[in-house]
C-alpha positions as CSV (number, residue, x, y, z in Angstrom):
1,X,9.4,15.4,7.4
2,X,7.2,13.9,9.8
3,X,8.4,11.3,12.5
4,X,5.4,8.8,11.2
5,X,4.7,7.3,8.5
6,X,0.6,6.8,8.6
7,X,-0.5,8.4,5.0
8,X,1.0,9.8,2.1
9,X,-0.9,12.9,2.3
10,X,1.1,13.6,5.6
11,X,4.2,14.3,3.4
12,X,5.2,16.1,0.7
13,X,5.2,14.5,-3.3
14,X,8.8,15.0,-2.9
15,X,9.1,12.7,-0.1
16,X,7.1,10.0,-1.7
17,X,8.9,10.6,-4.9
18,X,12.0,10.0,-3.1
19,X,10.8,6.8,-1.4
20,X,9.4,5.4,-4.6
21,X,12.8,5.8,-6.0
22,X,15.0,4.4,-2.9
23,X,12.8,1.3,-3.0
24,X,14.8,0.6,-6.8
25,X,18.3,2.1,-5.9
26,X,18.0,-0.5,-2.4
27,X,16.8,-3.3,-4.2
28,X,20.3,-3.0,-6.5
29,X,22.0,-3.0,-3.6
30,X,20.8,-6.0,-2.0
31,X,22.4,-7.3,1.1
32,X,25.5,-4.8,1.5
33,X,24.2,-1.8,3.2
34,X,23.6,-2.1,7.1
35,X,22.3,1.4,8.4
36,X,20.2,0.1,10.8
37,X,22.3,-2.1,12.8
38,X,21.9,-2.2,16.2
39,X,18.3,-0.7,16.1
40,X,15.4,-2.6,16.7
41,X,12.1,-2.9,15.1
42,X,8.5,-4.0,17.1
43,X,5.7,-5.1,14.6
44,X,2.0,-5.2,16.2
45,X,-0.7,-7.0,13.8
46,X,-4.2,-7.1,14.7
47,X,-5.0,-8.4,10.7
48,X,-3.1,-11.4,9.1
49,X,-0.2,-11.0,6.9
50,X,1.9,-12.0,4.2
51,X,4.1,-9.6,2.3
52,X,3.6,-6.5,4.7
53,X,5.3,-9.0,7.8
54,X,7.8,-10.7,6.1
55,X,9.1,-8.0,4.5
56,X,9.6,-5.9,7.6
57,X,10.9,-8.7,9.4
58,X,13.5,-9.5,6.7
59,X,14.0,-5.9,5.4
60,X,14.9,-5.3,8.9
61,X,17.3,-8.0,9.5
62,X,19.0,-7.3,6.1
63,X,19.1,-3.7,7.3
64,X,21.5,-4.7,10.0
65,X,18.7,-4.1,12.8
66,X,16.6,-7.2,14.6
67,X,12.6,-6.9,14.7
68,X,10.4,-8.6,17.3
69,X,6.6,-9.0,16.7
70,X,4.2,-8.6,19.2
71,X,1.2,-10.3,19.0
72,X,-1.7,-8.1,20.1
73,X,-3.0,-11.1,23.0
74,X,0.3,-11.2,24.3
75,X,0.8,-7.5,25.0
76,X,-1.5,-6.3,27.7
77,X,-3.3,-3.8,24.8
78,X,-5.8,-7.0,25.2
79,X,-6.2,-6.2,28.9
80,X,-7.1,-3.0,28.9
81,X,-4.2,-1.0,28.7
82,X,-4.0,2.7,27.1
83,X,-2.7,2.7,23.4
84,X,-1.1,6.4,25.5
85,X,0.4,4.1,27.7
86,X,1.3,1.6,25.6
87,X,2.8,3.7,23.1
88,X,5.3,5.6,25.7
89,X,6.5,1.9,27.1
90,X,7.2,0.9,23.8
91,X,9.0,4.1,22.7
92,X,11.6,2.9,25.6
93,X,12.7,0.1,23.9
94,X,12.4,0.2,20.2
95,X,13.7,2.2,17.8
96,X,10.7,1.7,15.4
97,X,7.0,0.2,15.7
98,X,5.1,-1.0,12.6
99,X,1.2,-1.2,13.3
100,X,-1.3,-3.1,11.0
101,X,-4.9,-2.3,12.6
102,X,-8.5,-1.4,11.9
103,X,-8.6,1.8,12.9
104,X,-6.6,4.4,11.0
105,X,-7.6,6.8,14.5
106,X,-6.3,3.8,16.7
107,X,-2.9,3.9,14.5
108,X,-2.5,7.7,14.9
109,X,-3.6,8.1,18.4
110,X,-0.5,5.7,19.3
111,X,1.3,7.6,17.2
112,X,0.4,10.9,19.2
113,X,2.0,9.7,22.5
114,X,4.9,7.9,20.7
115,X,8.1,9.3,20.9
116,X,9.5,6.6,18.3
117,X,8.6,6.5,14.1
118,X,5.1,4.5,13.7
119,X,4.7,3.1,10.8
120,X,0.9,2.3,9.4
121,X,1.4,-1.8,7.8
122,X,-2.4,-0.9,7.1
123,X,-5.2,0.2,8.4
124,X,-9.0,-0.2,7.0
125,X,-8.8,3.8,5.1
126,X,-5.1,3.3,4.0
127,X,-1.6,1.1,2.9
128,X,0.8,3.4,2.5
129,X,3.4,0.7,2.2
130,X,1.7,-1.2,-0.3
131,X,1.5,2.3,-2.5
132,X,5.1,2.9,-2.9
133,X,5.3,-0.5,-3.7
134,X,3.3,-0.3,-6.7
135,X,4.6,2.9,-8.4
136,X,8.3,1.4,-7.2
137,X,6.9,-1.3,-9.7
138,X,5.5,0.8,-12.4
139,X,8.6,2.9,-12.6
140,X,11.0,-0.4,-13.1
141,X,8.7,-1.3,-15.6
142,X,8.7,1.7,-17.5
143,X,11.6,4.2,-16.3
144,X,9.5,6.9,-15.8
145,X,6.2,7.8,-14.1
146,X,5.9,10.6,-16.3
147,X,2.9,10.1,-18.9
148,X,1.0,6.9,-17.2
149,X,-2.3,5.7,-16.4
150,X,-3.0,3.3,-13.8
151,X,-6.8,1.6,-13.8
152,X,-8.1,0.3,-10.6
153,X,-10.6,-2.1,-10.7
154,X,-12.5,-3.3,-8.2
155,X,-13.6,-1.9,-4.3
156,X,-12.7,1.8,-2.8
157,X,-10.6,0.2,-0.5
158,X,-7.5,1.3,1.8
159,X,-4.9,-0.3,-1.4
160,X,-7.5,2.0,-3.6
161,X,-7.6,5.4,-1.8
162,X,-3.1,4.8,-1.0
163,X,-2.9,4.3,-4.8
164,X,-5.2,7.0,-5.8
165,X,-3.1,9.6,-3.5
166,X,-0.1,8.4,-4.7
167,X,-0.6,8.9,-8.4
168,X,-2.1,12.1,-7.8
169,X,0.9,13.1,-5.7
170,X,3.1,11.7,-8.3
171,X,1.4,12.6,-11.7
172,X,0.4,9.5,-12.3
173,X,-3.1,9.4,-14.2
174,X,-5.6,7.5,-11.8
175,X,-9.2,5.8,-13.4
176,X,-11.0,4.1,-10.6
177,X,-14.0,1.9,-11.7
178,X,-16.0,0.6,-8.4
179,X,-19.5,-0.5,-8.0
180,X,-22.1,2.2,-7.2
181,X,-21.2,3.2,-3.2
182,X,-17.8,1.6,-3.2
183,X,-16.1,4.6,-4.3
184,X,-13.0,6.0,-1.8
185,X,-14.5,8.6,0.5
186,X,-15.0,12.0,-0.5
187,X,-12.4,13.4,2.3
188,X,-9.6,11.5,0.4
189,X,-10.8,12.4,-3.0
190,X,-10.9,15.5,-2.1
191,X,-7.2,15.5,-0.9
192,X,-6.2,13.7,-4.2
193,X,-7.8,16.3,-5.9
194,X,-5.4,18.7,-4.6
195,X,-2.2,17.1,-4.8
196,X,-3.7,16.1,-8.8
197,X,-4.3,20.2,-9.4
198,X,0.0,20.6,-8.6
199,X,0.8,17.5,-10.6
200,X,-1.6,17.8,-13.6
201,X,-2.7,14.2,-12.8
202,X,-6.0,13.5,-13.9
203,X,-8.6,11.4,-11.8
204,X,-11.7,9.9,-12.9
205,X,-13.9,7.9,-11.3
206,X,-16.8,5.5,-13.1
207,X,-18.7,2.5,-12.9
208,X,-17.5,0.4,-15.7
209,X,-14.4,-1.1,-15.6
210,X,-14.0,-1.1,-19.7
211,X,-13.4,2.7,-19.5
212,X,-11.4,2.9,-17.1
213,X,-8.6,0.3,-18.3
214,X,-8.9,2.0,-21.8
215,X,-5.1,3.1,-22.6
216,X,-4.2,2.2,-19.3
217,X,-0.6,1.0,-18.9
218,X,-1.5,-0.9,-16.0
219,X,-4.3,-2.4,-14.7
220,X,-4.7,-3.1,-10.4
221,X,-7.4,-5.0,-8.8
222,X,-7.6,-6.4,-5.3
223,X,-10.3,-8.9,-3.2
224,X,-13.7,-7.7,-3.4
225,X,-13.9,-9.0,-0.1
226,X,-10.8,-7.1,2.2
227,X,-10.1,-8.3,6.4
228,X,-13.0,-7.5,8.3
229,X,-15.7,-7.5,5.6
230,X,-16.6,-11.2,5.8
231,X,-20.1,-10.7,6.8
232,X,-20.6,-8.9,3.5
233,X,-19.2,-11.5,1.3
234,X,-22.4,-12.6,-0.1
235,X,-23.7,-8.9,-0.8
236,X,-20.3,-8.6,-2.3
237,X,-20.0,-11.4,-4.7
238,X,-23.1,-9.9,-6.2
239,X,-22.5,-6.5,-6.7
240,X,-18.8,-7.0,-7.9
241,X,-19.6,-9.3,-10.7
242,X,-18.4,-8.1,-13.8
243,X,-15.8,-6.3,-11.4
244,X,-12.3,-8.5,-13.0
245,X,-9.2,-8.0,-15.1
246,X,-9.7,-10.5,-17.6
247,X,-8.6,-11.0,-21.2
248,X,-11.6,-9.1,-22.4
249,X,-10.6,-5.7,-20.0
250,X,-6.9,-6.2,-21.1
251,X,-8.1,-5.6,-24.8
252,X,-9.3,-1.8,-23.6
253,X,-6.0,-1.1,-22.1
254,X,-2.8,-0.3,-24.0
255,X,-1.0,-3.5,-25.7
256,X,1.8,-3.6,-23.1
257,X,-0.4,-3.0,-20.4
258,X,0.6,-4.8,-17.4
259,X,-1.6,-6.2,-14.6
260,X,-0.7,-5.2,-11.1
261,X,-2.7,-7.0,-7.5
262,X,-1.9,-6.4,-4.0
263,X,-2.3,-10.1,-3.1
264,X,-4.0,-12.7,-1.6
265,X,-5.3,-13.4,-5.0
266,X,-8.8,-15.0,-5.7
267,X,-8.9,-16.2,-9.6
268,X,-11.7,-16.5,-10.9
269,X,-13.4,-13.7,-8.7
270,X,-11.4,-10.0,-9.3
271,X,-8.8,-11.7,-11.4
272,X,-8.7,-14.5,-14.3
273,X,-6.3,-17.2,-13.9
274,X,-5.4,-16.4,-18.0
275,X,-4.1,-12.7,-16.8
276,X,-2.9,-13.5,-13.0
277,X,-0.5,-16.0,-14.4
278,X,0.0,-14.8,-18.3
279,X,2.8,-12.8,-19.4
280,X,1.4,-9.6,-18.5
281,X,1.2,-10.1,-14.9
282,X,3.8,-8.7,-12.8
283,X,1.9,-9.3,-9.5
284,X,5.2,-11.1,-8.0
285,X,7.7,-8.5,-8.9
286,X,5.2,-6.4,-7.2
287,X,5.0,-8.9,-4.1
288,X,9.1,-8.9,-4.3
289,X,9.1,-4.8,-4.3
290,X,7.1,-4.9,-0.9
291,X,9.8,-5.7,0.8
292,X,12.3,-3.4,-0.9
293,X,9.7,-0.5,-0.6
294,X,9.6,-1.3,3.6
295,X,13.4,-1.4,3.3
296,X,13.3,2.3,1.9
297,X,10.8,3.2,4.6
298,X,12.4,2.2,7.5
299,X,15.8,3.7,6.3
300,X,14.2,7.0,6.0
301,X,12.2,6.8,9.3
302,X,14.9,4.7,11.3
303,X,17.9,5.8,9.8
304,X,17.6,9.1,9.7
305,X,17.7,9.8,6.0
């Protein structure tokens, strides 16, 4: 297995498999396990977060270990230092760096010269983390993956293309409905395609959001407008609209269907307030399984599993 963990394509369905089911079997075991103790974590976040942060940072320190966050203008990155350079100081002293950046080529040219696991907290092509999350979520839900279709709603986005490789690594059935040029690229549908031909998931990509949550057993959606994308947010508003899980799109899917978001939610805009908080949202068990899933992660990157 790889030392990083920067996509799931860089591993085998196996190894996500594995990780989708240690994120379940550490969440029933709480507190008591301390494999990581003594170890320490460094977290580097050029993008604001939530979920991804805390849960390192407490997923850590449950873990046994202690994690330290670095703040990118108070490490001298912001001065012109070498991510090269930076990357083999930092492998000195931790045991494990978490990176949340722009550039998915920043993230894995630190991880080139980094002797230590680096683990990708996002970047603007992927969120590896936040995709083990999810189908950690769908299998509590159901008990299996075997059988289920996920609809995506929304933009093409890093949460998108981590969630279309993981079904298709993991047989998951994968619709994606996204305006007209906001698909995911064609190098990662192209990749998915792959992994979907071993797994017999299908993919299918459209335009209107109706067919792609029809028989869905879950529906996902996320911002229309992600970190770094603020100077399109008018542009944005426009094309998106009509772009939402709401009560009519939950009609198409199956009648458990559940509705699924990555978070910070906007209701109103890719999400009604009626689903978001109605008894077919699980977006905060998924929020909660973040924190398990990085738990998982950094057992198996840390730790040596």
């Amino acid at each position: 297995m790889p030392k990083d963990f920067l996509k799931l394509s860089d591993h085998t369905p196996e190894d996500i498999r594995w990780l989708v089911e240690e994120t379940l079997r550490t969440k029933r075991a709480g507190r008591s396990e301390k494999p990581l103790a003594g170890k320490s974590l460094g977290m580097i976040f050029t993008k604001s977060s939530t979920r991804t942060r805390i849960g390192f940072e407490v997923g850590m320190y449950q873990l046994g270990g202690y994690a330290t966050t670095l703040r990118p203008d108070e490490i001298q990155l912001t001065r012109g230092e070498s991510l090269r350079d930076t990357a083999q100081v930092l492998s000195r002293f931790l045991d494990g760096l978490v990176v949340r950046t722009y550039s998915q080529e920043e993230l894995e040219e630190l991880a080139a010269h980094a002797t230590i696991p680096i683990i990708n907290a996002l970047t603007d092509k992927y969120h590896p983390c936040q995709a083990i999350a999810d189908y950690a979520t769908m299998l509590e839900v159901k008990g299996t993956l075997k059988g289920l279709k996920v609809a995506y709603i929304g933009d093409g986005n890093n949460v998108a293309n981590s969630l279309l490789m993981g079904g298709a690594m993991l047989g998951v059935d994968v619709a994606l409905a996204t305006p007209k040029n906001y698909a995911p690229p064609q190098d990662v549908l192209k990749t998915a395609a792959g992994f979907a031909a071993q797994s017999g998931a299908r993919i299918d990509l459209t335009e209107n959001p109706l067919n792609a949550a029809r028989h869905a057993n879950f529906v996902y959606t996320d911002v229309w407008v992600s970190m770094g994308q603020e100077g399109e947010e008018n542009i944005r508003r426009k094309e998106f609209k009509g772009f939402i899980i709401d009560d009519a799109l939950m009609k198409e899917a199956k009648p458990d269907c559940k509705a699924m978001h990555c978070l910070p939610a906007h209701r109103g805009e890719e999400i009604s307030a009626s689903v978001m908080d109605g008894p077919a949202s699980i977006v905060f068990d998924q929020a909660e399984n973040k924190m398990h899933a990085q738990k998982a992660i950094l057992k198996k990157f840390l730790g040596g599993k």
